[in-house]
PDB file with one MODEL, atoms N, CA, C and O in Angstrom:
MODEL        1
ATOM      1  N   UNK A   1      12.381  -1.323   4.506  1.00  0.00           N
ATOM      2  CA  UNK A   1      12.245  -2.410   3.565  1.00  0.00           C
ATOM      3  C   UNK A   1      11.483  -3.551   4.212  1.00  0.00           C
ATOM      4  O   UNK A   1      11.533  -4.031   5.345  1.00  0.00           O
ATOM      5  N   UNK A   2      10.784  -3.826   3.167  1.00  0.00           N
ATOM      6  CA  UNK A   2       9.736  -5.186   3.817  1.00  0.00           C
ATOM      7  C   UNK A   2      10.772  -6.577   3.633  1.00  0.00           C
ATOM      8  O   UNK A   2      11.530  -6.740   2.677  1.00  0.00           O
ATOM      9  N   UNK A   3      10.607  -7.499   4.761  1.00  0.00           N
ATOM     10  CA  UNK A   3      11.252  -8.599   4.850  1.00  0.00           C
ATOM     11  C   UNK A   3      10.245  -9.846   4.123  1.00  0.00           C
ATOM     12  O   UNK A   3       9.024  -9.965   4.223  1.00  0.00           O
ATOM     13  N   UNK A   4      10.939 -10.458   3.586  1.00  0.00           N
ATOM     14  CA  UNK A   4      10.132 -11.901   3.042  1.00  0.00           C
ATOM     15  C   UNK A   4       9.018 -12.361   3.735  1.00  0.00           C
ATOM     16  O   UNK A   4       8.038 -12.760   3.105  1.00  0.00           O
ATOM     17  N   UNK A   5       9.040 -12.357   5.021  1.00  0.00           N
ATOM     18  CA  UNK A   5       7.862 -12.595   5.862  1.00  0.00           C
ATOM     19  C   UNK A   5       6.930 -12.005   5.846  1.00  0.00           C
ATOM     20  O   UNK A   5       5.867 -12.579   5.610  1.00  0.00           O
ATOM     21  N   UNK A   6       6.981 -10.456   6.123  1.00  0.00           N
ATOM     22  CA  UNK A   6       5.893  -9.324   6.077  1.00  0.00           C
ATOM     23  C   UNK A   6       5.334  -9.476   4.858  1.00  0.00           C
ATOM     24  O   UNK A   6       4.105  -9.472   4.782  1.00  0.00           O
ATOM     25  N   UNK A   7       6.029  -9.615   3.838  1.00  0.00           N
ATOM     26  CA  UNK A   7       5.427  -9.339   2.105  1.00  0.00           C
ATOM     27  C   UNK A   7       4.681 -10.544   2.210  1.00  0.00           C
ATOM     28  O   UNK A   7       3.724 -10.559   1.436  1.00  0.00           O
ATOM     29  N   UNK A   8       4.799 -11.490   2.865  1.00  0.00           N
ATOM     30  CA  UNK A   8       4.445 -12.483   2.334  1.00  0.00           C
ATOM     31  C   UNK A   8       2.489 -12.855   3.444  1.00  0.00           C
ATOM     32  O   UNK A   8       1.484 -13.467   3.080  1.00  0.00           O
ATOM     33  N   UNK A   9       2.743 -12.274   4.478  1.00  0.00           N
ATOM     34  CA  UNK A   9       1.816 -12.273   5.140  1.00  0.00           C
ATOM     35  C   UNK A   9       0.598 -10.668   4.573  1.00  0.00           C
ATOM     36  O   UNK A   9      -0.627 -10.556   4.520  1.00  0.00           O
ATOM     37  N   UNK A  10       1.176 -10.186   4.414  1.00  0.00           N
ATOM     38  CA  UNK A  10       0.397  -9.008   3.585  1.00  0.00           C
ATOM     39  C   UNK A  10      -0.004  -9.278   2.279  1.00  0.00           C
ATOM     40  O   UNK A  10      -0.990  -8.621   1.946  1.00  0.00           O
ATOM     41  N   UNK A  11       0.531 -10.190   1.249  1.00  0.00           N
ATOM     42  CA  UNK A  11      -0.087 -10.932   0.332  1.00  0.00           C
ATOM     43  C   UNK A  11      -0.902 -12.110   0.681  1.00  0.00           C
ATOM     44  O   UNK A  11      -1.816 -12.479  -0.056  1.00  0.00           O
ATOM     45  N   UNK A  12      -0.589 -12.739   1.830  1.00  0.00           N
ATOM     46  CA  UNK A  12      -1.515 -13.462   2.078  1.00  0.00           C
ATOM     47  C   UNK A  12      -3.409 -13.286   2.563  1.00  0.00           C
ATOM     48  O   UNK A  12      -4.471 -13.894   2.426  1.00  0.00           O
ATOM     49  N   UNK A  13      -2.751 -11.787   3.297  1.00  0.00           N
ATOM     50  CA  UNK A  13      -4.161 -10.985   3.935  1.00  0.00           C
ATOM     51  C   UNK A  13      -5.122 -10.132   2.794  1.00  0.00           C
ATOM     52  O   UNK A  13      -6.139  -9.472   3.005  1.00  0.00           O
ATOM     53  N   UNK A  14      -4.536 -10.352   1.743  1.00  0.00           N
ATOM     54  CA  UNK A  14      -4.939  -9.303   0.840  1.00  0.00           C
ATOM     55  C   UNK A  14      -5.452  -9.756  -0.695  1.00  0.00           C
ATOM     56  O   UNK A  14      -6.288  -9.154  -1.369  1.00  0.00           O
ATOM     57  N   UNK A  15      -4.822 -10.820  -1.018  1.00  0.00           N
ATOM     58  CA  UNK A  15      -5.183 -11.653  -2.063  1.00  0.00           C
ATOM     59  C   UNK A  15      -6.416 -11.834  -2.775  1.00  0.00           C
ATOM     60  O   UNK A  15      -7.271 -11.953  -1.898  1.00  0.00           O
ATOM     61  N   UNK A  16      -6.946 -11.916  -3.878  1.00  0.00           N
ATOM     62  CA  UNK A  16      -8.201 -12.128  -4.063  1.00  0.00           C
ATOM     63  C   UNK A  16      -8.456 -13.749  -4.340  1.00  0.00           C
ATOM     64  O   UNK A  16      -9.508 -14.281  -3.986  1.00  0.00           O
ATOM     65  N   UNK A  17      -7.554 -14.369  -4.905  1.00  0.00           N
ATOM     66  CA  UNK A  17      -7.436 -15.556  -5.884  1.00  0.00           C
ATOM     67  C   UNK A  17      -6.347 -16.092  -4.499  1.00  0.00           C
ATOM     68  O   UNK A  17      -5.790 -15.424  -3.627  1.00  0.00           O
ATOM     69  N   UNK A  18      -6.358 -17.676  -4.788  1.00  0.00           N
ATOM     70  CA  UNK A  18      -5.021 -18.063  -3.944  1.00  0.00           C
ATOM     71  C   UNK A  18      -3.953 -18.302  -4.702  1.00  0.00           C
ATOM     72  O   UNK A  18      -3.263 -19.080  -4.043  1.00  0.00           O
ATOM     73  N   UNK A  19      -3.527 -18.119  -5.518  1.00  0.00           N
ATOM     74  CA  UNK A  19      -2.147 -18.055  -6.505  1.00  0.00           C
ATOM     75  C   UNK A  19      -2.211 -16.279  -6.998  1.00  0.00           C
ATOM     76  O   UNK A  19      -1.380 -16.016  -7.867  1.00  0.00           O
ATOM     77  N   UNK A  20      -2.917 -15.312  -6.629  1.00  0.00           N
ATOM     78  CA  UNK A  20      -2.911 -14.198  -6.049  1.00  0.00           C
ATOM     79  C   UNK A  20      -1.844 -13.403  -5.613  1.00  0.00           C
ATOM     80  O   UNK A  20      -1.820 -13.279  -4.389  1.00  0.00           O
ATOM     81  N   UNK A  21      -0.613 -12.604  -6.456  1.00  0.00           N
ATOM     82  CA  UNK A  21       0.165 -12.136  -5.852  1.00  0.00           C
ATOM     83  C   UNK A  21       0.181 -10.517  -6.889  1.00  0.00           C
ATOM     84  O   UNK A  21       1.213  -9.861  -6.747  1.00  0.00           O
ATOM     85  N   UNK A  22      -0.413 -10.187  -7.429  1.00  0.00           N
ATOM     86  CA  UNK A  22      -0.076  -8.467  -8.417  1.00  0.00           C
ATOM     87  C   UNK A  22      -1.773  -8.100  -8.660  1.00  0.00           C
ATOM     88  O   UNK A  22      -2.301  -7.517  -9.608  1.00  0.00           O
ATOM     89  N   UNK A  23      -2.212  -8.515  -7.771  1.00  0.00           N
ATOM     90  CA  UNK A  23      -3.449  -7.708  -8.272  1.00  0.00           C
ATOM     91  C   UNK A  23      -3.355  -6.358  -7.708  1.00  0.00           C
ATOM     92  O   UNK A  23      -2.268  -6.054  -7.218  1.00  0.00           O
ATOM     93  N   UNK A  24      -4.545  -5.270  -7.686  1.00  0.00           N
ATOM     94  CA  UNK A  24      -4.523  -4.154  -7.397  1.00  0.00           C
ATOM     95  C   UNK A  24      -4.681  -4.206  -5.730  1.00  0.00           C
ATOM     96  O   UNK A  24      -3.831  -3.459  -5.244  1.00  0.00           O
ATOM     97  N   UNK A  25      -5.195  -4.613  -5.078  1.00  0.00           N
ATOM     98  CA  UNK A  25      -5.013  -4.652  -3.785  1.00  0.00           C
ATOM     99  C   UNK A  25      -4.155  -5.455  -2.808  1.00  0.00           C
ATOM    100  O   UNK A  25      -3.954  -5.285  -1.605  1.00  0.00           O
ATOM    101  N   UNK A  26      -3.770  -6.241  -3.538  1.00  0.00           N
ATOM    102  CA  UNK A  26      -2.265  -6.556  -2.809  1.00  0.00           C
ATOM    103  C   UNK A  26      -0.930  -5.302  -3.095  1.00  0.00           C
ATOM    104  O   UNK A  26       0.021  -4.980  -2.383  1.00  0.00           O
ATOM    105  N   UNK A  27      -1.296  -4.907  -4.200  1.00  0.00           N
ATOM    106  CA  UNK A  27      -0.602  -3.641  -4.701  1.00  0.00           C
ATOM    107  C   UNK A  27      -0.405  -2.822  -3.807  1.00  0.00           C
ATOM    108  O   UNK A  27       0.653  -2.436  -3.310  1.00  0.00           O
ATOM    109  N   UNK A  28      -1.938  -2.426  -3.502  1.00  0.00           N
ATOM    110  CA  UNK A  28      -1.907  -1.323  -2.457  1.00  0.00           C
ATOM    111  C   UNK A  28      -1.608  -1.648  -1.124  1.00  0.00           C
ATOM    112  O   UNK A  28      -1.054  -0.728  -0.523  1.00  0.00           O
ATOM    113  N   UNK A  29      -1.854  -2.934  -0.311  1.00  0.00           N
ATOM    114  CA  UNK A  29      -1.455  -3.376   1.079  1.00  0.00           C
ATOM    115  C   UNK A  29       0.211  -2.816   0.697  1.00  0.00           C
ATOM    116  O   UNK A  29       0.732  -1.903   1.337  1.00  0.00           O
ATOM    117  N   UNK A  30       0.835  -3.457  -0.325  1.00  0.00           N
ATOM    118  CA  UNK A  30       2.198  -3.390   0.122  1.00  0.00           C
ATOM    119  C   UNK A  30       2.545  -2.135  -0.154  1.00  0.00           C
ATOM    120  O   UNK A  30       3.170  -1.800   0.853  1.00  0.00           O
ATOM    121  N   UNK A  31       2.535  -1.398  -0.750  1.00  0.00           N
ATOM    122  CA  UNK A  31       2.313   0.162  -1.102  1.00  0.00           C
ATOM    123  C   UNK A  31       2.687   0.824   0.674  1.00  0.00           C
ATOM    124  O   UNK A  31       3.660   1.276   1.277  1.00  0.00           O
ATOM    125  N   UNK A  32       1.489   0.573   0.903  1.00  0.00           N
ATOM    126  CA  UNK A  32       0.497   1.318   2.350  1.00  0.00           C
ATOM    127  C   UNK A  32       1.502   0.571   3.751  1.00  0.00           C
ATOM    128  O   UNK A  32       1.705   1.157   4.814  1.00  0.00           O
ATOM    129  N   UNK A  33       2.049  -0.899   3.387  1.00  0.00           N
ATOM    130  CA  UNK A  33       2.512  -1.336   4.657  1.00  0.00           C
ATOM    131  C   UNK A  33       4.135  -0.496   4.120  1.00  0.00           C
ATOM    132  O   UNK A  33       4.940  -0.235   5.014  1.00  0.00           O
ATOM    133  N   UNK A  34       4.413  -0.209   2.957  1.00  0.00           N
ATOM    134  CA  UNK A  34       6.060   0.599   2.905  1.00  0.00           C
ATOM    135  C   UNK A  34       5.979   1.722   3.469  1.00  0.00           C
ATOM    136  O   UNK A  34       6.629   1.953   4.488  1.00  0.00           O
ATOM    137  N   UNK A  35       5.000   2.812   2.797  1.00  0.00           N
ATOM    138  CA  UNK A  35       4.310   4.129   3.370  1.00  0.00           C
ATOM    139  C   UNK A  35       4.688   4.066   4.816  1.00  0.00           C
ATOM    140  O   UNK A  35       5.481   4.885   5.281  1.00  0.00           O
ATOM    141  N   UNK A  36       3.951   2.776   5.812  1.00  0.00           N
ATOM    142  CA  UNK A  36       4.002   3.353   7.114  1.00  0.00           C
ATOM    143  C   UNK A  36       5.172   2.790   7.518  1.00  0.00           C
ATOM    144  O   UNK A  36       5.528   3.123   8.648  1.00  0.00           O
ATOM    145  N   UNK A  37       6.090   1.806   6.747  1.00  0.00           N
ATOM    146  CA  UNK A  37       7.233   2.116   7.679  1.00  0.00           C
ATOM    147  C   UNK A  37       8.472   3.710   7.190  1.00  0.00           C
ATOM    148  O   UNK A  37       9.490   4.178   7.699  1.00  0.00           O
ATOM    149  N   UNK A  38       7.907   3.937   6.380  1.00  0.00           N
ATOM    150  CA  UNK A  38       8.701   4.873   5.683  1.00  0.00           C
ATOM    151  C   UNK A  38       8.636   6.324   6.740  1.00  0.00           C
ATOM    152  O   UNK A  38       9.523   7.045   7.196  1.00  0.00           O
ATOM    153  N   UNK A  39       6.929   6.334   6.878  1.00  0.00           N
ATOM    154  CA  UNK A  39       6.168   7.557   7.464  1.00  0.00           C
ATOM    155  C   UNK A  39       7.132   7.268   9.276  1.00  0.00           C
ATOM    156  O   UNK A  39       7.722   8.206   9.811  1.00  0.00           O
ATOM    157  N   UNK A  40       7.091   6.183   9.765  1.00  0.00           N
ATOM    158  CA  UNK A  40       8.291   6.019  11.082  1.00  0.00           C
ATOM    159  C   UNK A  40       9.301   6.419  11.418  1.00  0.00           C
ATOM    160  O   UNK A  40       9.679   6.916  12.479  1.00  0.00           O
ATOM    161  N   UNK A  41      10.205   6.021   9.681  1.00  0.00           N
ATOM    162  CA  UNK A  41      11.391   6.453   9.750  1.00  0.00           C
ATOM    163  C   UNK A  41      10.843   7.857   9.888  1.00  0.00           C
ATOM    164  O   UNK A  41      10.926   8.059  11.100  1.00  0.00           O
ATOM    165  N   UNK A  42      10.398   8.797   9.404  1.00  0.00           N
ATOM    166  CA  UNK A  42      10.751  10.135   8.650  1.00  0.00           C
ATOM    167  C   UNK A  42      10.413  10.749  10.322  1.00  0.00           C
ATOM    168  O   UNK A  42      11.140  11.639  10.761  1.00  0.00           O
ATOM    169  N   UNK A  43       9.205  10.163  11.224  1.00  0.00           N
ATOM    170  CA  UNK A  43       8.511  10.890  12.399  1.00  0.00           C
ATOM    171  C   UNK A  43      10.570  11.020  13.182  1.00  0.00           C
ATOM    172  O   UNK A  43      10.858  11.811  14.080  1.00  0.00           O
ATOM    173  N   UNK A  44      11.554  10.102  12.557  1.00  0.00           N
ATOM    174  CA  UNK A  44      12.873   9.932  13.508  1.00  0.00           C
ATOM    175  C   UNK A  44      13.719  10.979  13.034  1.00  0.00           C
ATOM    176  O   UNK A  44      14.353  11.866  13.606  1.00  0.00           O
ATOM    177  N   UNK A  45      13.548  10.605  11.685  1.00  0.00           N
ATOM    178  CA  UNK A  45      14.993  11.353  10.963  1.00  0.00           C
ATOM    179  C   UNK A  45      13.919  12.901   9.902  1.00  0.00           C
ATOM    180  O   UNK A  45      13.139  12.599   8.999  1.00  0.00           O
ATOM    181  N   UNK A  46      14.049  13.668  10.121  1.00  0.00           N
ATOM    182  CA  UNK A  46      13.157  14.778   9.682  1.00  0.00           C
ATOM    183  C   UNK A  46      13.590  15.281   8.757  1.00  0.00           C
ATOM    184  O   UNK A  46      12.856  15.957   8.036  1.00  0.00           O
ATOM    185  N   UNK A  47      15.202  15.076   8.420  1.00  0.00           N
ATOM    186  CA  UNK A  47      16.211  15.963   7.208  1.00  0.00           C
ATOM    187  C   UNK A  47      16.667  14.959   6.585  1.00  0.00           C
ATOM    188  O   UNK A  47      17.762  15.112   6.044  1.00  0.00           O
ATOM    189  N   UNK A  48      16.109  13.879   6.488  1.00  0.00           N
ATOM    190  CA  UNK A  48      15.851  12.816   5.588  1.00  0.00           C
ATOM    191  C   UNK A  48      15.030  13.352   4.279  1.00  0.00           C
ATOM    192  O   UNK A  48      13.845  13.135   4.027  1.00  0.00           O
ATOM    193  N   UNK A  49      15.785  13.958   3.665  1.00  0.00           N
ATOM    194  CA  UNK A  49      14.910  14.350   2.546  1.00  0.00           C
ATOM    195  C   UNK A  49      14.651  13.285   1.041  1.00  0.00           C
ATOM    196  O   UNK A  49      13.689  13.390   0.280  1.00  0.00           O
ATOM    197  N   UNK A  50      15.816  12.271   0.909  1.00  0.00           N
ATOM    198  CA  UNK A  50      15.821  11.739   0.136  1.00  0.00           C
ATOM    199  C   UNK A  50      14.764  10.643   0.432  1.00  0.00           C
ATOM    200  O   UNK A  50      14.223  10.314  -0.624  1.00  0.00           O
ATOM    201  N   UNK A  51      14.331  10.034   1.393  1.00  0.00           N
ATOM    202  CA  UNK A  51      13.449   9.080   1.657  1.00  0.00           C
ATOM    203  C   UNK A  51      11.795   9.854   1.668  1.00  0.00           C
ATOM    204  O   UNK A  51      10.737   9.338   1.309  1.00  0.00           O
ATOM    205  N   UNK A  52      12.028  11.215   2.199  1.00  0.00           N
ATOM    206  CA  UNK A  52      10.717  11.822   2.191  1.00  0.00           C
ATOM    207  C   UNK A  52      10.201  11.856   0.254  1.00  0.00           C
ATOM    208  O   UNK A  52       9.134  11.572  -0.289  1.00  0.00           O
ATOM    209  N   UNK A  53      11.443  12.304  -0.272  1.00  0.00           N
ATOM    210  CA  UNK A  53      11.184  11.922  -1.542  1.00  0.00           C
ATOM    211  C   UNK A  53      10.627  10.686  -2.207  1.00  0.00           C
ATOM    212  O   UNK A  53       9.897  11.007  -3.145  1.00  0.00           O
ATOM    213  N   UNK A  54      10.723   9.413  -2.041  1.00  0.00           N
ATOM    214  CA  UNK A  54      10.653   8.182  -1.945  1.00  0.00           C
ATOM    215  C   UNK A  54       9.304   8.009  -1.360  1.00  0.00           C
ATOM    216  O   UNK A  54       8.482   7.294  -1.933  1.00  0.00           O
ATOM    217  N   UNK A  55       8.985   8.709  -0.089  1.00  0.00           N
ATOM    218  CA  UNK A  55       7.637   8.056   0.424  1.00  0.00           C
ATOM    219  C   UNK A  55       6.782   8.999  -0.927  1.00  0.00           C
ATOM    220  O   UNK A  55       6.074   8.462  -1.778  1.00  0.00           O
ATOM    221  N   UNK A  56       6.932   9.770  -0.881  1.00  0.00           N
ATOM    222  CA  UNK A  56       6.015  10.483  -2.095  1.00  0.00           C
ATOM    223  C   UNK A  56       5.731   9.880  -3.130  1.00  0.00           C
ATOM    224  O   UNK A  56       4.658  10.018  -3.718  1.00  0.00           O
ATOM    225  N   UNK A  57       6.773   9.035  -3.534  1.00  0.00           N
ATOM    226  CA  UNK A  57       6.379   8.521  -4.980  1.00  0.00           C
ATOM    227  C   UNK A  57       5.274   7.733  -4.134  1.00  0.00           C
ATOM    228  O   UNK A  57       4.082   8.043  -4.149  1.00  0.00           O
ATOM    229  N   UNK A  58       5.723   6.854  -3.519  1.00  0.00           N
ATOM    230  CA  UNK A  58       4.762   5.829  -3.396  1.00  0.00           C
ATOM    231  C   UNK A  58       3.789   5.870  -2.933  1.00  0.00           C
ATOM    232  O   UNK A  58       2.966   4.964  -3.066  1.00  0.00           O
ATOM    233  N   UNK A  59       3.532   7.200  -2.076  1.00  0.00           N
ATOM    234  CA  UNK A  59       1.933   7.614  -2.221  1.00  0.00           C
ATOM    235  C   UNK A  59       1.371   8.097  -3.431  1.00  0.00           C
ATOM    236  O   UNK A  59       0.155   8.243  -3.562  1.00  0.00           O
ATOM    237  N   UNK A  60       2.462   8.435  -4.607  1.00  0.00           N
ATOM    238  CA  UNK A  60       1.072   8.763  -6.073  1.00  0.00           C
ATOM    239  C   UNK A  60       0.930   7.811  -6.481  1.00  0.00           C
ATOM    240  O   UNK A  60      -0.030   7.798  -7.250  1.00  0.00           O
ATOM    241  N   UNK A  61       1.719   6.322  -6.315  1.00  0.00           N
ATOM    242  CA  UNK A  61       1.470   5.228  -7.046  1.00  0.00           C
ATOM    243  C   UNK A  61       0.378   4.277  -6.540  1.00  0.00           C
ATOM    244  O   UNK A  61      -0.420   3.467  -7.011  1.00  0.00           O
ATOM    245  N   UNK A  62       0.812   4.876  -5.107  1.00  0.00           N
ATOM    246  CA  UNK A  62      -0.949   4.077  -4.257  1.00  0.00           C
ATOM    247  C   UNK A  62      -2.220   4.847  -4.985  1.00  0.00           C
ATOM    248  O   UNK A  62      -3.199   4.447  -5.615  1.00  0.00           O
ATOM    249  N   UNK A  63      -1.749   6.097  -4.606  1.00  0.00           N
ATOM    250  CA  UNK A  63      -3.200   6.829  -5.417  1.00  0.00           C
ATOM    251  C   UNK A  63      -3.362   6.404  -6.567  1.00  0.00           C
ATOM    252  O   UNK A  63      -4.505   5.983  -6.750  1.00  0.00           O
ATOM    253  N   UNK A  64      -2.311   6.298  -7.921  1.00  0.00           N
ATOM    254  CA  UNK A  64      -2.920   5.948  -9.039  1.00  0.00           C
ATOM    255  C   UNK A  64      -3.975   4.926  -8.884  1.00  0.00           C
ATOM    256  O   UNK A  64      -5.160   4.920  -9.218  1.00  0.00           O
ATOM    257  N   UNK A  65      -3.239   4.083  -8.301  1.00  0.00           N
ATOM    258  CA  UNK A  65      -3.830   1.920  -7.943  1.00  0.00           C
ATOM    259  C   UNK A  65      -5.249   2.499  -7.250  1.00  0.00           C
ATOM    260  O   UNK A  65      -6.335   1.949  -7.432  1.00  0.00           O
ATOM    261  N   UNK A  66      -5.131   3.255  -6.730  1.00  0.00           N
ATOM    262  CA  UNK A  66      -7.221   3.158  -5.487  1.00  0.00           C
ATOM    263  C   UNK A  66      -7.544   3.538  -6.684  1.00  0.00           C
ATOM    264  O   UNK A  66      -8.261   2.742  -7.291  1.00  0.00           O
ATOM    265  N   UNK A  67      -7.166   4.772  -7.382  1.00  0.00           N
ATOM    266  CA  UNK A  67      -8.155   5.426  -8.879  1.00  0.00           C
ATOM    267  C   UNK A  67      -8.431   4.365  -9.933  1.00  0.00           C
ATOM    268  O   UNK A  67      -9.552   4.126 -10.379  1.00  0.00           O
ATOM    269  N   UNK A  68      -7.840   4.042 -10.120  1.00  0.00           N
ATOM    270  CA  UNK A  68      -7.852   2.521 -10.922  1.00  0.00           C
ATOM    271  C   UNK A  68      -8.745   1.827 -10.552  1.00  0.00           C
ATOM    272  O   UNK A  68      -9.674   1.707 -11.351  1.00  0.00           O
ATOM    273  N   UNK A  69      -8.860   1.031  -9.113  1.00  0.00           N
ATOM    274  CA  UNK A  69      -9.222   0.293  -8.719  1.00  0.00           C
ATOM    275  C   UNK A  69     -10.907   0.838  -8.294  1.00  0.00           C
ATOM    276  O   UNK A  69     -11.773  -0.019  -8.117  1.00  0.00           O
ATOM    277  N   UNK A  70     -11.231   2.301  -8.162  1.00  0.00           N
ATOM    278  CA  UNK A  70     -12.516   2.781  -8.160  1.00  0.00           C
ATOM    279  C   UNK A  70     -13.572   2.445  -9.420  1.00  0.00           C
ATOM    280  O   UNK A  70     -14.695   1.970  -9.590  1.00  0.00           O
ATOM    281  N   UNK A  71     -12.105   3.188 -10.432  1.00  0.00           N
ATOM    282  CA  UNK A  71     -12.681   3.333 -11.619  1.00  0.00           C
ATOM    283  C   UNK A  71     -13.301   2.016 -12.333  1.00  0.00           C
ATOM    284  O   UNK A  71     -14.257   2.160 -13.094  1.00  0.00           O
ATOM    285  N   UNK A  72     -12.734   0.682 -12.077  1.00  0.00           N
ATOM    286  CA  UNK A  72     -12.769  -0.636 -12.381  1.00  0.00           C
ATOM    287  C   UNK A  72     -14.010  -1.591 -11.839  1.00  0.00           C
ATOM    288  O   UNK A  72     -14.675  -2.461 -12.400  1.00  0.00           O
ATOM    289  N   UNK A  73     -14.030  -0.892 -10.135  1.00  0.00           N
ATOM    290  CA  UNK A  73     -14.771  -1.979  -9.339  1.00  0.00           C
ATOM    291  C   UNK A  73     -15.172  -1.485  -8.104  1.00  0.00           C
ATOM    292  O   UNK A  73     -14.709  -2.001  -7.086  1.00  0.00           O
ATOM    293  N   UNK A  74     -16.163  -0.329  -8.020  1.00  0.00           N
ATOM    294  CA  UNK A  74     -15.793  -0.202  -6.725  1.00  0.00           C
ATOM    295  C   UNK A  74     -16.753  -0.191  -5.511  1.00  0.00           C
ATOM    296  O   UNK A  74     -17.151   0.723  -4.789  1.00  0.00           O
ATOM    297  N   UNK A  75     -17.051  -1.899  -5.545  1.00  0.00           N
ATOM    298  CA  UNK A  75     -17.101  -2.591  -4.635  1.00  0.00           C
ATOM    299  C   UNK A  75     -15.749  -3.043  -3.946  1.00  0.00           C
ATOM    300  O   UNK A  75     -15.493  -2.704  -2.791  1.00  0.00           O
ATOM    301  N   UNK A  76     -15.019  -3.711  -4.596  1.00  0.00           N
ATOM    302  CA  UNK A  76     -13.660  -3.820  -4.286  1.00  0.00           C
ATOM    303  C   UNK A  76     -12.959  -2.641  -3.711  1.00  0.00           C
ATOM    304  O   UNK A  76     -12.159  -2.651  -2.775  1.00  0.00           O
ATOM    305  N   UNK A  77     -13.362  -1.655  -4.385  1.00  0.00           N
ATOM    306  CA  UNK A  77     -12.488  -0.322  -3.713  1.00  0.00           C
ATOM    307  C   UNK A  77     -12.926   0.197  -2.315  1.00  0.00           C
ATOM    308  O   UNK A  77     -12.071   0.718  -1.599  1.00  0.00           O
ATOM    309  N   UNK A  78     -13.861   0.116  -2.004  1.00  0.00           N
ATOM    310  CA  UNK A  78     -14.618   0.252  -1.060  1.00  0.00           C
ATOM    311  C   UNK A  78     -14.335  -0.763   0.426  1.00  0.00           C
ATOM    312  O   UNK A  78     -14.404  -0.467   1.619  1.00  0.00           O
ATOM    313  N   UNK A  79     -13.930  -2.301  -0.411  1.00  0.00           N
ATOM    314  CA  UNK A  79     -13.787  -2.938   0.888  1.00  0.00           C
ATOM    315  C   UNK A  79     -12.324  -2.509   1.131  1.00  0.00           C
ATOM    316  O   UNK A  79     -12.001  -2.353   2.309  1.00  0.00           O
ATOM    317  N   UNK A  80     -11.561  -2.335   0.345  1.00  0.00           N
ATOM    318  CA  UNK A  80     -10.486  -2.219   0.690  1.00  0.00           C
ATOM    319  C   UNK A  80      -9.755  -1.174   1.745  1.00  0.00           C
ATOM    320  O   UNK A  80      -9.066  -1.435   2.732  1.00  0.00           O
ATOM    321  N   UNK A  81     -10.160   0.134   1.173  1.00  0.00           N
ATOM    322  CA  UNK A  81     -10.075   1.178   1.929  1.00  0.00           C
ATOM    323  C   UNK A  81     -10.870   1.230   3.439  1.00  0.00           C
ATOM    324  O   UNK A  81     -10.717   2.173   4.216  1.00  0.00           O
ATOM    325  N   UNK A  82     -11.657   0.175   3.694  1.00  0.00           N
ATOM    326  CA  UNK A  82     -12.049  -0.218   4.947  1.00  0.00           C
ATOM    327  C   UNK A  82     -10.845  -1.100   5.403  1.00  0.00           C
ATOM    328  O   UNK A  82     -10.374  -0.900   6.523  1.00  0.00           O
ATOM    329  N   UNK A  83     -10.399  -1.924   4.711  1.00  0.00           N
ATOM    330  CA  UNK A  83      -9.554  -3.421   5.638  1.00  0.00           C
ATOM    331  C   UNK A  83      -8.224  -2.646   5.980  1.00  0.00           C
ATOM    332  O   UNK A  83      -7.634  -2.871   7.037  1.00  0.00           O
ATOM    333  N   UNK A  84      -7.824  -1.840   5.173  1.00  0.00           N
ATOM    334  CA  UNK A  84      -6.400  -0.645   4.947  1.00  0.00           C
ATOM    335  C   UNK A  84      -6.929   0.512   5.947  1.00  0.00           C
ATOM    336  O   UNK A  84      -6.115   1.386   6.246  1.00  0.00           O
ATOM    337  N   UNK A  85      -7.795   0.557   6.303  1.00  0.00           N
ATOM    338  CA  UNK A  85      -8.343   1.959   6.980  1.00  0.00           C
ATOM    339  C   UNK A  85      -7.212   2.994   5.936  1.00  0.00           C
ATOM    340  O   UNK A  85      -6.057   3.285   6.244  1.00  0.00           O
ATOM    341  N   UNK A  86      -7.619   3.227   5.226  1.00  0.00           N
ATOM    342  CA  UNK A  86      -7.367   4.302   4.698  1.00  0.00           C
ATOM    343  C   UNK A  86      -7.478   5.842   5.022  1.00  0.00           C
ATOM    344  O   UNK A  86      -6.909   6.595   5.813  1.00  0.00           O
ATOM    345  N   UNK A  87      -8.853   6.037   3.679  1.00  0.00           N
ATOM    346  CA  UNK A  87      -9.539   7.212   4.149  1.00  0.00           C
ATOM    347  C   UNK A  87     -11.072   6.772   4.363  1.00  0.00           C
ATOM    348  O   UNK A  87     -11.476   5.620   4.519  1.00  0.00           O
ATOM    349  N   UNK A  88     -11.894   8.049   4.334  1.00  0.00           N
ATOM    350  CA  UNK A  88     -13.160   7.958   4.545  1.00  0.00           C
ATOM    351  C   UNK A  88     -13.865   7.309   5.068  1.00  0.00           C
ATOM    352  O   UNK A  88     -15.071   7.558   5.041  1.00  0.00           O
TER     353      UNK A  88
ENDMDL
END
């Protein structure tokens, strides 16, 4: 779980607007910063199946948000998946 601080510095790094908090790429920072603490836990606990469940959703919901966010703009999509090192 992300603490008030982290969310809040990952919306800050990610923002497009400065009153900026639900756009699609703050979406995905926080998405991507749960993912990798999730992906930590799981490298510990391996028969953690209910959380492996959990990271899954939230990798199709990241994926929906980049598809979206291609489909919309993707200049934007492009920087992003650079600042996130994503893929490609």
């Amino acid at each position: 779980m992300l603490t008030k601080q982290q969310k809040d510095k990952v919306i800050s790094e990610n923002r497009v607007q400065p009153a900026d908090t639900g756009s699609a790429e703050v979406q995905v920072a926080l998405l991507s910063e749960r993912i990798g603490q999730l992906s930590r836990h799981m490298a510990a606990a391996k028969n953690d199946h209910h959380s492996q469940t959990g990271m899954m959703k939230l990798v199709g919901q990241r994926k929906r948000l980049l598809a979206y966010l291609k489909k919309e703009d993707s200049a934007r999509y492009e920087k992003l998946i650079q600042k996130l090192g994503l893929r490609k």
